[in-house]
C-alpha positions in Angstrom: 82.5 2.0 -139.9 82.7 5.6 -138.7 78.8 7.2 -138.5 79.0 10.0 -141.2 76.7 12.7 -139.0 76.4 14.6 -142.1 74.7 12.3 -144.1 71.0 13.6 -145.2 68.4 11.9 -143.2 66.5 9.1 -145.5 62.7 9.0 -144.7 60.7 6.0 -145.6 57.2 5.9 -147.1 54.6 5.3 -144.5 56.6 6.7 -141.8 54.8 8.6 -139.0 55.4 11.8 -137.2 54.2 14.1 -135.2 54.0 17.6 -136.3 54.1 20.3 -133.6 53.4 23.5 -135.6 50.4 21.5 -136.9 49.6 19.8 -133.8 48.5 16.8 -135.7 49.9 13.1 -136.6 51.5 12.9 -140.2 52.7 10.0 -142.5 55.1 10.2 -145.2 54.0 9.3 -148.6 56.5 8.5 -151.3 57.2 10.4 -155.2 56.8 10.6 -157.9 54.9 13.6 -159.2 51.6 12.4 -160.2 51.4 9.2 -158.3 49.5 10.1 -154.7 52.0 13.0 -154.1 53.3 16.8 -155.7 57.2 16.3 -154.9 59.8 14.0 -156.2 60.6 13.3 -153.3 57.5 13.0 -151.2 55.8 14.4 -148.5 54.4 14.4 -145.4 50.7 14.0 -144.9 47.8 14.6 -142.2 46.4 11.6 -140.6 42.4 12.0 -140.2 41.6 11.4 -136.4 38.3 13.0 -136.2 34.9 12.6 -137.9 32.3 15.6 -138.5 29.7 13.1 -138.3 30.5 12.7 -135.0 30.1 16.1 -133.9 27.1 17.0 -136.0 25.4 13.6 -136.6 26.9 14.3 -140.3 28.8 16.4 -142.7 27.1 19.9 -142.6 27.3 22.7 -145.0 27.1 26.3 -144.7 26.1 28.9 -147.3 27.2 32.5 -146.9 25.7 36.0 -148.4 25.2 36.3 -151.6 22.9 38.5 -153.8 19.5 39.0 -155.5 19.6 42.9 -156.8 19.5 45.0 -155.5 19.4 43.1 -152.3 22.9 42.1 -150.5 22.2 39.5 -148.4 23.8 38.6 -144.5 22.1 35.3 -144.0 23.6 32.6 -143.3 22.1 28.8 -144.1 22.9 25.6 -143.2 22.0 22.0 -144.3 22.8 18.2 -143.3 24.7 17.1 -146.5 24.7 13.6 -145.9 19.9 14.0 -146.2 17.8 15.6 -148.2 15.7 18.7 -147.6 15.6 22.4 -146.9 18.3 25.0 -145.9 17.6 26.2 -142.2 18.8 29.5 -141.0 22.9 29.4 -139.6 22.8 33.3 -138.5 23.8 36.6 -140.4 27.0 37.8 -141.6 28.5 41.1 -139.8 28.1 42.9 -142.8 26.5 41.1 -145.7 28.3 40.6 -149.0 27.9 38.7 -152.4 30.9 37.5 -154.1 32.8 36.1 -151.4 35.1 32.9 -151.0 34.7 30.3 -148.5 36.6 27.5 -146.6 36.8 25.2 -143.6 38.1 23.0 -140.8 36.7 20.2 -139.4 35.6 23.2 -136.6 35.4 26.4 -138.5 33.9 27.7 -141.4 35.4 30.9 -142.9 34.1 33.2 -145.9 36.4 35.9 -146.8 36.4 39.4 -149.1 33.1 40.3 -151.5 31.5 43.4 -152.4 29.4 45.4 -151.0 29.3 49.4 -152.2 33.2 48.7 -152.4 35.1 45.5 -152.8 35.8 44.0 -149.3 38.9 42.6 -147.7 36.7 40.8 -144.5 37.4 37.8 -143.2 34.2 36.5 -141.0 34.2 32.8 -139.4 32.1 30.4 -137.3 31.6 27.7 -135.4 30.2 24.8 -137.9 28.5 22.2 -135.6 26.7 25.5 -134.1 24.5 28.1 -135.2 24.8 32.2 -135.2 26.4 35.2 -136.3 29.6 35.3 -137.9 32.7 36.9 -135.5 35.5 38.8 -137.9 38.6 36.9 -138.0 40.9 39.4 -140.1 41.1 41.2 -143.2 42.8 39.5 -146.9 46.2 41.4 -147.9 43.9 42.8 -150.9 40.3 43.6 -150.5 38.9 41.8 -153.6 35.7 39.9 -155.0 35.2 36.6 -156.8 37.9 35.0 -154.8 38.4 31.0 -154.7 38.5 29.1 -151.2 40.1 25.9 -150.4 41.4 24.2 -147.7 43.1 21.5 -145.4 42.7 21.3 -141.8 44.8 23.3 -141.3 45.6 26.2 -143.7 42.6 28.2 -145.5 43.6 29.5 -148.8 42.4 32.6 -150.9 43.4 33.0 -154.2 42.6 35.5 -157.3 39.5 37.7 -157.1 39.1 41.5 -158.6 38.6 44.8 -157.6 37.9 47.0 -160.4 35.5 47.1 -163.4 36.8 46.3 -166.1 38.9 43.8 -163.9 42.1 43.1 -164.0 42.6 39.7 -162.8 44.3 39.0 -159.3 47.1 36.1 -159.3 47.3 36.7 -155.7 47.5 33.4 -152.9 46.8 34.3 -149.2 47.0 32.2 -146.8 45.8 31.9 -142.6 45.6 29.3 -139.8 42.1 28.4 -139.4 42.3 27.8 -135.7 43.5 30.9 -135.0 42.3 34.7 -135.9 44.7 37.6 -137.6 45.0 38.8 -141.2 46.1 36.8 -144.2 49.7 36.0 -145.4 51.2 36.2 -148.7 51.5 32.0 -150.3 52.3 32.7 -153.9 50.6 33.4 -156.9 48.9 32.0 -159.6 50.2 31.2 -163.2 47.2 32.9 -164.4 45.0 35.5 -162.5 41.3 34.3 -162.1 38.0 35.0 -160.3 35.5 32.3 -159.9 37.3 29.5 -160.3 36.4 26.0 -159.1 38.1 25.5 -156.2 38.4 22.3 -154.1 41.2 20.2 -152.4 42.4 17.2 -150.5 44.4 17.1 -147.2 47.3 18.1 -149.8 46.7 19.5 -152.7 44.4 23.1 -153.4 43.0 22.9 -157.3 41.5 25.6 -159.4 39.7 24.8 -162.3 38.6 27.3 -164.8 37.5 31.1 -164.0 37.0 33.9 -165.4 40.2 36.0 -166.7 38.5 38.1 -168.2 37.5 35.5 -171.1 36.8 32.0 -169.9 39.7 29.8 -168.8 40.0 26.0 -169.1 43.0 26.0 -167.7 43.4 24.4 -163.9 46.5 24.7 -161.5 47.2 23.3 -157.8 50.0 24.1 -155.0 50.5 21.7 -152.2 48.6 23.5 -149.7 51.7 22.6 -146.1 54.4 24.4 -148.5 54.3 27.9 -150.0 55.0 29.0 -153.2 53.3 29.5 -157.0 50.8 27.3 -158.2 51.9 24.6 -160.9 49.9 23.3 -164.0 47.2 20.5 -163.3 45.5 20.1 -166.8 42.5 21.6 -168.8 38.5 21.6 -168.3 36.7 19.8 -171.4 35.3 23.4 -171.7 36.3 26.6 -170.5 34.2 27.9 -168.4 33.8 31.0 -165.6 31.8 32.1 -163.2 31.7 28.3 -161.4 32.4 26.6 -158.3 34.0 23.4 -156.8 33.7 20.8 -154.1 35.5 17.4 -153.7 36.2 14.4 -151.5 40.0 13.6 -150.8 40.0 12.1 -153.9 37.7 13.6 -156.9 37.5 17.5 -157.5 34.1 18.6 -159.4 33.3 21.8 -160.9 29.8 22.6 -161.5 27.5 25.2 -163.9 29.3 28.3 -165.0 29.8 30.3 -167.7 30.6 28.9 -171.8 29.8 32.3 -171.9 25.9 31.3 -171.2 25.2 29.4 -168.0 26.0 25.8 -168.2 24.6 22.4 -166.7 27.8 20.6 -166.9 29.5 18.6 -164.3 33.3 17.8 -164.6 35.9 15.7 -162.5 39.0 15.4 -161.9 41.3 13.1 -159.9 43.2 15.2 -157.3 46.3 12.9 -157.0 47.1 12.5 -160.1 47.5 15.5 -163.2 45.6 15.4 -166.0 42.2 17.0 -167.7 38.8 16.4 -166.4 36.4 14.7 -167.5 32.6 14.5 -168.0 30.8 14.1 -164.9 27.2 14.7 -165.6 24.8 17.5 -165.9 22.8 19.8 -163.0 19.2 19.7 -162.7 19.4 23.6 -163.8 22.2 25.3 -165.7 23.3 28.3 -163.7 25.9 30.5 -163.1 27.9 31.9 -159.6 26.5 29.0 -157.7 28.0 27.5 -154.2 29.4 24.5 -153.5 30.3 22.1 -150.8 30.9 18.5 -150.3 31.0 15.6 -147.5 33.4 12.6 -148.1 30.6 11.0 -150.1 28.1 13.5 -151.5 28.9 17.4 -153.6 26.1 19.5 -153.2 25.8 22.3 -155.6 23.3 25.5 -154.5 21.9 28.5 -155.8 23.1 31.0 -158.8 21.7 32.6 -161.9 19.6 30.5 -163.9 19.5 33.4 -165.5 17.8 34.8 -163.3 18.7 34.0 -159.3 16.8 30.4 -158.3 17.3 28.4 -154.5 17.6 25.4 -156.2 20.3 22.5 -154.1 21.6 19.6 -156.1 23.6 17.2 -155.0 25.9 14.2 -156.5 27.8 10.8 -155.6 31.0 12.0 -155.7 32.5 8.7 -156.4 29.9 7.8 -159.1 29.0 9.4 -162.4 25.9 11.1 -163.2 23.5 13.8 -163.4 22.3 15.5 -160.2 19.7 15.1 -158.0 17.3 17.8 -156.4 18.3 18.0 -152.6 16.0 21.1 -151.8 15.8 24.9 -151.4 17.7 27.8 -149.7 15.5 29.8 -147.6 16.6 32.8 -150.5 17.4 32.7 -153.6 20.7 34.0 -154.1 23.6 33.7 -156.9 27.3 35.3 -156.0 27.4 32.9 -152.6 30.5 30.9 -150.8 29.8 27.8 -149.3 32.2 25.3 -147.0 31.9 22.2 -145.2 33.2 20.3 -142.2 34.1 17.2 -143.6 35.9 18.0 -147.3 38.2 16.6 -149.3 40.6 18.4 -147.5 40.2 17.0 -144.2 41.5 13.9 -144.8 
């Protein structure tokens, strides 16, 4: 029989590639929607080849700005997710900010837009494994606050945020290449525009559960973070809530605290894979609002917010378990209105 050249090409699940924009080893996981992928027909996925815990002896998180009126805060803190204890000074942002959005590689950490006498379109980056002051990496499309952060290790995404009082509501995606430097690019938009959202993601998907728009949402969304394009409907928080913040393994996104419209203790999950509402989780040693999150492939660690007033308090969580937080220890400052990221994420792999 004559070879039809013509033909499409057939790709089997669990297939391997390598991808030279990404510079990175991919396998091809097989549909449908729902079932460990966001296409019909599948999709091609990073394969993890490095470790944060080898280059910092463990998962490390970094928290960014924030505020304590009237005080604006630069500082930059660090801790060792994967033990208990005290945030250490990281370094100082170029120009200090509260409100701001935050992401990661396995290498860099980025926090991006904020206010600061005028709503800020920065993008500010460094080195995770070491410590000091911030270098600027671009500006966002829109300079905005109250943005949500997510990445994989590749891709950093920014999407929703305001910048005006009373707000109208951003649906806005951006997107850059972490390993490089230059201002962000238009991805999509949102179904509904939202600031503070709970944000997390795994090597494919980005999810954003909740925010403020202006009233509370329950609503969540997700893209597939290799592709662009506008987000798609996930499912539904068991409350809505604003004003909150996310962190995940590959596997489970949380959302923690926010707004129902006072602050919250609650603790929510979903599974990222899959679509579908999220469910109970647990409860934080301290209802809050505006908090940061991060997360290592075992523990979420929640930090800072109002409580009404702005506390230092870090829990953390067993992302894989259910259950109430546990006290981890204190920021150097107590803050609300801060970004935090991690090298070793859901979205790494």
């Amino acid at each position: 029989m004559p070879i039809n050249e013509n033909a499409p090409l057939v790709v089997l699940p669990g297939a391997i590639r390598f991808n030279t924009d990404s510079m990175k080893l991919e396998y091809y996981r097989g549909g449908p929607v729902g079932f460990g992928t966001t296409t019909t027909t599948g999709e091609w996925v990073n394969l993890t080849t490095d470790s944060p815990d080898i280059q910092t002896g463990g998962a490390r998180g970094v928290v960014f700005g924030g505020e304590n009126t009237p005080t604006t805060f630069t500082s930059i803190e660090y801790l060792n997710i994967s033990s208990t204890g005290n945030a250490i000074s990281f370094g100082s942002l170029g120009t200090g900010r509260g409100a701001t959005s935050a992401c990661a590689s396995s290498t860099r950490g980025l926090t991006a837009g904020g206010y600061n006498a005028g709503y800020r379109n920065l993008i500010d980056y460094v080195t995770i494994s070491s410590t000091g002051n911030s270098t600027s990496f671009g500006t966002l499309g829109t300079a905005r606050q109250s943005i949500s952060g997510c990445s994989n290790s590749t891709r950093g995404i920014f999407a929703g945020g305001n910048n005006a009082t009373p707000s109208p509501l951003f649906n806005i995606i951006d997107y850059v290449t972490i390993s490089s430097t230059g201002d962000a690019v238009d991805f999509g938009d949102l179904i509904t525009g939202r600031g503070i959202s709970a944000s997390c993601s795994s090597s494919t998907r980005g999810i954003f559960q909740g925010g403020n728009s202006p009233t509370f949402l329950s609503s969540i969304e997700f893209i597939t973070i290799s592709t662009l394009g506008n987000a798609a409907s996930f499912g539904s928080l068991t409350t809505a809530r604003g004003s909150t913040c996310g962190a995940s393994n590959a596997i489970r996104g949380l959302s923690f605290g926010g707004g129902v419209p006072s602050a919250s203790n609650i603790i929510e999950y979903v599974t990222i894979a899959t679509l579908g509402n999220s469910t109970d989780f647990g409860d934080l040693t301290v209802a809050r609002t505006q908090p940061g999150a991060c997360a290592s492939s075992t523990r979420g660690v929640c930090a800072a917010g109002y409580a009404p007033t702005v506390n230092n308090t870090i829990d953390y969580v067993t992302i894989m378990s259910i259950g109430n937080a546990i006290d981890f220890g204190d920021l150097v400052n107590a803050r609300a209105e801060t970004s935090a990221c991690s090298n070793g994420h859901g979205g790494l792999g």
